[in-house]
N, C-alpha and C positions, 0 to 999 in steps of 0.2 A: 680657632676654637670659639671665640664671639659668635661668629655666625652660629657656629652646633648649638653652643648657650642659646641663643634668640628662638634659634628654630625652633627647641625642644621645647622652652617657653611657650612660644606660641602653639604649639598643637599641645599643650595641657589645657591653656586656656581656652583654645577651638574644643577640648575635650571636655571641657567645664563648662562652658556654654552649651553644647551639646546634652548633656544629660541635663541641664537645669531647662531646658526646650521640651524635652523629652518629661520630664516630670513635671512642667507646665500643663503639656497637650495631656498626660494622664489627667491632671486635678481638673482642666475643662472638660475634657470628657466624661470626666466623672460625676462633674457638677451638672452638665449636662441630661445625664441619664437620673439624677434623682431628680432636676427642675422636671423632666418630663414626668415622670410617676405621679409628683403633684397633680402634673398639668390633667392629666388622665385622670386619678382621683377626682379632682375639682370638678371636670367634665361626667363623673358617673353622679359625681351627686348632686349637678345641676339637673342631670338625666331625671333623677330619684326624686327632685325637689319637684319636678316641673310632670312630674306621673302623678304624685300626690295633691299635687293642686288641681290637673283634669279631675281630678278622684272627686274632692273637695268643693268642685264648681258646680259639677255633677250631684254631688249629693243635695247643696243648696237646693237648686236645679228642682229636683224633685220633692224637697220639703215646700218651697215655694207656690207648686201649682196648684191651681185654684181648686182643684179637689180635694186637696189635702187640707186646703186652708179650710173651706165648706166644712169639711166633714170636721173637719177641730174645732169649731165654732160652734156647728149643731153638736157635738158631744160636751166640750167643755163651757160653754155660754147658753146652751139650750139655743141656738138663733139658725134659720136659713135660710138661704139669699131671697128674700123680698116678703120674708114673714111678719117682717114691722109690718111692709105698709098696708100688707093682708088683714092685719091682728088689728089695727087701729081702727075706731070710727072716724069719720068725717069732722065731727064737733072733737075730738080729742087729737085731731091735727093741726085742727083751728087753733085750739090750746097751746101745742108743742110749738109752734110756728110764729115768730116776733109781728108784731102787727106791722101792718103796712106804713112804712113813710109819706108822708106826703114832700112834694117834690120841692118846695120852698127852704123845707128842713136840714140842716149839715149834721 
């Protein structure tokens, strides 16, 4: 009768390890399947992050070029490119301009 006692012992406890295996591999695979959703979320809204920055670059991009800048200048400065040194005389350059050093001088 020892022996039946052991045996049956043992295949509860092979039964108990058994389903605590089994309810392991469920709670990994589970944890697995929401790590991924992250992982995919995280990846749409690098996707998302890295569209709106093309957007962003792009847009600089075209605020930046020198037409836009000209044309901002001559509307909000009255100014266009080389109209100083159009506008200026000769003697009122001489004026605007630090006198010469001579080469002795620090």
């Amino acid at each position: 009768m020892a022996k039946a006692q052991l045996r049956r012992t043992l295949h509860i406890i092979a039964a108990l390890l058994i389903i605590a295996l089994v309810v392991g591999l469920y709670k990994a695979k589970s944890d697995a399947q929401r790590t991924q959703a992250h992982v995919n979320e995280l990846t749409r809204e690098i996707g998302d992050t890295e569209a709106e920055m093309r957007r962003l670059r792009a847009e600089v991009a075209g605020l930046e070029t020198p037409e836009r800048v000209e044309e901002l200048a001559e509307e909000k400065l009255g100014m266009s490119v080389g109209s100083e040194g159009r506008a200026l005389p000769e003697d009122a350059i001489d004026r605007r301009l630090p006198a010469p050093r001579e080469s002795g001088e620090n």
